[in-house]
C-alpha positions in Angstrom: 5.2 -10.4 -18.3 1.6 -10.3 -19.0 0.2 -8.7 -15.3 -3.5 -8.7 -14.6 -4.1 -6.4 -12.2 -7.4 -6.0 -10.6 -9.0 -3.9 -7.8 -9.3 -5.8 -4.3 -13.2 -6.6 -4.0 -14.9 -8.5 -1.3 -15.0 -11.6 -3.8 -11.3 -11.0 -3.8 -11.0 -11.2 -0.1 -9.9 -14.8 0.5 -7.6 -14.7 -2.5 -5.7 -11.8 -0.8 -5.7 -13.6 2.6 -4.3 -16.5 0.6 -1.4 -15.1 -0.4 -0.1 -13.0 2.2 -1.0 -16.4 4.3 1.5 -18.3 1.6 4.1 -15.9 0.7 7.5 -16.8 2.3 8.3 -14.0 5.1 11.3 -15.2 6.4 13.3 -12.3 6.3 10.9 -9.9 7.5 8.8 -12.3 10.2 6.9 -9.7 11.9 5.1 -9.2 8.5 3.5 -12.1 8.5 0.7 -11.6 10.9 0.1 -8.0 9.3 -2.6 -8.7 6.6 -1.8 -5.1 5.7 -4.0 -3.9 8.5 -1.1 -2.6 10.6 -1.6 1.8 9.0 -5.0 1.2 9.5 -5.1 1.1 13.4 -4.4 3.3 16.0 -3.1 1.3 18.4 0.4 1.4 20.0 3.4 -0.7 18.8 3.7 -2.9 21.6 -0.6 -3.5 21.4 0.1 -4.5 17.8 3.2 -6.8 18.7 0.4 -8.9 20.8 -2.1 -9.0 18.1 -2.4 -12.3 17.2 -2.3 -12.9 13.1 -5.8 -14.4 12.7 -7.3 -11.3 14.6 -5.9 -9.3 11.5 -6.6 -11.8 9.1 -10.3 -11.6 10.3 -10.6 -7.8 10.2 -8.8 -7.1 6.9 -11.8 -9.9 5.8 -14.1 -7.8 7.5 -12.9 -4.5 6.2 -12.6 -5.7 2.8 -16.1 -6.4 2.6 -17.1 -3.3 3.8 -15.4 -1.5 1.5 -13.2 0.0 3.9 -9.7 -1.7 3.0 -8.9 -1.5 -0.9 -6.0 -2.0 -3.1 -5.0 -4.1 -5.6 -4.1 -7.4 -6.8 -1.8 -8.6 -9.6 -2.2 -11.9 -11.1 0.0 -13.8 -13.5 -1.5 -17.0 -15.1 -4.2 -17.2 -12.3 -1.6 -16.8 -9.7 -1.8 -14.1 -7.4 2.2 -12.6 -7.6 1.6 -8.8 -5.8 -0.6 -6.5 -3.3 -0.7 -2.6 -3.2 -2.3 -1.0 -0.6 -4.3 1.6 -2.1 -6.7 4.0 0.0 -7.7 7.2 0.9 -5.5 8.6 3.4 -8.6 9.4 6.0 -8.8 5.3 6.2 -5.1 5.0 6.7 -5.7 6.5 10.9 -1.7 5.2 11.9 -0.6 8.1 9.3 -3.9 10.6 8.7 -2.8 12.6 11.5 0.6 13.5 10.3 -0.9 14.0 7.1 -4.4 15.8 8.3 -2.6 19.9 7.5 -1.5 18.7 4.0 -4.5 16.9 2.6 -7.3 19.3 4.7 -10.2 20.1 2.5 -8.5 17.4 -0.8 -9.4 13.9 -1.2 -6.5 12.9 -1.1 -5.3 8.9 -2.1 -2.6 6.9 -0.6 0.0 3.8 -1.8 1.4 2.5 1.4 2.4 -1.4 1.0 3.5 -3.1 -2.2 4.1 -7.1 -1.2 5.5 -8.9 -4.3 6.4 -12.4 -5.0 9.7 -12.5 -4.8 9.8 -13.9 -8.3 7.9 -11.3 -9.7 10.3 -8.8 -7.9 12.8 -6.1 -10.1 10.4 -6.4 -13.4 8.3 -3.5 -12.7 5.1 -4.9 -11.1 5.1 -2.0 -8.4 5.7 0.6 -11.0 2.5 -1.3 -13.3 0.3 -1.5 -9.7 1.1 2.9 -8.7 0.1 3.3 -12.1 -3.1 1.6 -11.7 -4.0 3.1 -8.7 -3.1 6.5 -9.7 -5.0 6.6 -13.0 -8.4 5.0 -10.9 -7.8 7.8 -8.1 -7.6 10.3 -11.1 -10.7 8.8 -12.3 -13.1 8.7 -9.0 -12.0 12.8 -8.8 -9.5 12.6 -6.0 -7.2 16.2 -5.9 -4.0 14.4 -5.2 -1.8 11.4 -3.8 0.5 11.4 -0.9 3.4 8.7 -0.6 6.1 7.9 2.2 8.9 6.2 0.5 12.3 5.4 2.7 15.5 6.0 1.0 18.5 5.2 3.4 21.5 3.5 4.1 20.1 -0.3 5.2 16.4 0.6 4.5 15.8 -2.6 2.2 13.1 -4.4 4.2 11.1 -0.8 3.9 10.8 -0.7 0.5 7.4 -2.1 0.7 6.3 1.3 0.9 7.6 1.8 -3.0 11.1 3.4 -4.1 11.7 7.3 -4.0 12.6 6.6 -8.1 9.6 5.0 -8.5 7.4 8.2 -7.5 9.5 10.1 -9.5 8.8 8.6 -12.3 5.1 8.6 -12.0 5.2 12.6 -11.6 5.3 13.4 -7.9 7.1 15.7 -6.3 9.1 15.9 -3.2 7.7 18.6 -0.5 10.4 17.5 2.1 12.4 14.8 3.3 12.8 13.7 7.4 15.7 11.1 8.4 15.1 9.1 4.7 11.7 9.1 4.8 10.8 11.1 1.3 6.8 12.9 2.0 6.0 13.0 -2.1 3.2 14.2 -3.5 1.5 13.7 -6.8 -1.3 16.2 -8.1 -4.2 15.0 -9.8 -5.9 17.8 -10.8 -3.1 19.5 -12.9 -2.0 16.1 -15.7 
């Protein structure tokens, strides 16, 4: 498959909005309201239960144009088929706390949600979008990048976050791992 992957812009913004908006969450209904804003807010999990979806939808518009919420986009013949996630961890706030020891004084970059078309799924679109995303964070001088993925029994639906092989592949290294959840770590400075 010929994958065009491009960074998320604010010209981009509607496009993203349209396909998180379209894409079939059947099996995972409480991500369809996200609009991947949900690891950047602070509030608790019952405050973002009650947030209604166009109140995300409105701020990841808002953010996006700001600069403040990036990632990428993959396209395949003009259709939008995948989303990564991709920002420095001090804009991530849900997770920048647990991370704050490990990354003080680094920039320090951050995959946290690949959403792919389900037809698009298994042909190495995530693998083709961390790539991306590591070679651009590489480029703008950033020291390293963290990643979470969750590796246990029943943990499908959290894949989103990207496969424990996957990072493996790409050259990070595991520092620990807590109750499935792999903390991996990828240095930029030393490839």
């Amino acid at each position: 498959m010929a994958y065009d992957i491009q960074p998320l812009t604010p010209a981009l913004a509607e496009r993203f909005t349209e396909y998180l908006t379209h894409l079939d969450f059947a099996n995972t209904p409480h991500w369809a309201s996200c609009f991947c804003r949900f690891y950047h807010t602070t509030c608790t999990q019952q405050e973002w239960m009650a947030r209604p979806l166009e109140t995300n939808r409105e701020e990841a518009l808002r953010e996006i144009g700001a600069g403040n919420m990036r990632g990428y986009l993959a396209f395949e013949s003009g259709a939008c088929v995948g989303w990564c996630n991709a920002n420095d961890v001090e804009g991530l706030a849900r997770i920048y706390a647990d991370a704050e020891e490990r990354c003080r004084g680094k920039r320090v970059g951050r995959t946290i949600c690949f959403v792919i078309h389900p037809d698009h799924r298994g042909r190495g679109l995530a693998r083709r979008m961390l790539a991306r995303a590591v070679s651009d964070f590489r480029g703008a001088g950033y020291d390293a990048m963290l990643a979470l993925p969750v590796e246990t029994e029943g943990a499908g639906q959290r894949r989103y976050r990207g496969t424990l092989h996957m990072y493996q592949e790409a050259g990070y290294r595991e520092l620990e791992a807590v109750d499935g959840t792999h903390i991996m770590w990828l240095d930029l400075r030393g490839r």
